[in-house]
N, C-alpha and C positions, 0 to 999 in steps of 0.2 A: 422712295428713299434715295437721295442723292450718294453718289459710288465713295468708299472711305477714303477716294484722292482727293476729292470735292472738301469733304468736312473738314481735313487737314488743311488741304491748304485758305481755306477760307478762315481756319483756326490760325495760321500763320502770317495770314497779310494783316489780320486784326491785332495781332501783335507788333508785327512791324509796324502798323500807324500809329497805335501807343508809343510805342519806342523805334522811332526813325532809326535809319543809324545816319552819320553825317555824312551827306556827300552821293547819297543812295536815295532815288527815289520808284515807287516802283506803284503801280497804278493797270484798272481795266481797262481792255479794249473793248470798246463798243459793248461792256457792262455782260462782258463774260467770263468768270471766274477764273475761267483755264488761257485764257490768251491774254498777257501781260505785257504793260512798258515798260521798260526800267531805263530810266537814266544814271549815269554814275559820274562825278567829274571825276579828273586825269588827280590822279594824288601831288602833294607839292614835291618838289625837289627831282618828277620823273620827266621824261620825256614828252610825257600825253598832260603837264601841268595846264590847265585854264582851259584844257580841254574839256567839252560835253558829248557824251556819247552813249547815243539809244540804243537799247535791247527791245527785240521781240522774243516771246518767252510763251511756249503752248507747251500746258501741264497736259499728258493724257488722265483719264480716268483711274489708271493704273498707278499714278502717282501713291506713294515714296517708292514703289516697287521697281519702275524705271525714272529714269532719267528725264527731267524736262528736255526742250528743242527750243534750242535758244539762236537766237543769231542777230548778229551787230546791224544796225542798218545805217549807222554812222559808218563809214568807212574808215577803218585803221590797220596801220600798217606792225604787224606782232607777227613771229612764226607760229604761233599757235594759231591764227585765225587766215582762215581762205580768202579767197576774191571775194567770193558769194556770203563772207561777213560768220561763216559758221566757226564755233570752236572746235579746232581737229587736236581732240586728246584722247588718244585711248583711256585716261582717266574717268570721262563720261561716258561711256561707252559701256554697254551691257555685253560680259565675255557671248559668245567664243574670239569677238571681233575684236573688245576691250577690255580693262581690267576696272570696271565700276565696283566700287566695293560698299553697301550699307553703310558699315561702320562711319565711313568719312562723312555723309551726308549729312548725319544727323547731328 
C-alpha cells in the first residue's frame, strides 16, 4: 500500500492536468511520483515577464505533513531564493527552525 503522501499527491497532479492553471506546468521526473518539474513563466507586467523558469520539486513520503523541497534550477535573481536556487522562507519551513503552518497549504 503506497504512503498517504503518495495517494495525495498522485490525487493532486490528476487534478492539476484536468485543470492546468495558466502559465504552470508541472510534470514527473524520470516517472516518479515524488520528484517533479515545474515550470512557471515570469507573470506580465514583472520583472521575470517572458521569462521560463524550472523547478525541481521532491515530495517525501510524509507529504501534506512536511513540506516539499523545491529548488529553482533556472537561475534568478529574488531575496527569497539562494545561490543554490533554494527557497529561503521560514514560511516553508517546519518550526522549531520555521513557521510552516497546515492551514496555508491546503
Amino acid at each position: 500500500m503506497p504512503p498517504p503522501g503518495n495517494k495525495r499527491l498522485t490525487r493532486e497532479l490528476e487534478k492539476l492536468m484536468k485543470n492546468p492553471t495558466e502559465g504552470i506546468a508541472c510534470y514527473q521526473k524520470d516517472d516518479k511520483i515524488n520528484h517533479l518539474i515545474v515550470t512557471i513563466l515570469g507573470p506580465n507586467g514583472s520583472p521575470y515577464e517572458n521569462g521560463v523558469f524550472k523547478l525541481e520539486v521532491e515530495v517525501d513520503d510524509t507529504y501534506p505533513y512536511e513540506p516539499p523541497r523545491m529548488k529553482f534550477v533556472t537561475p534568478v535573481y529574488h531575496p527569497n531564493v539562494d545561490t543554490g536556487g533554494r527557497i529561503c522562507m521560514d514560511l516553508l519551513k517546519m518550526p522549531p527552525n520555521g513557521t510552516e503552518r497546515k492551514a496555508l497549504a491546503l
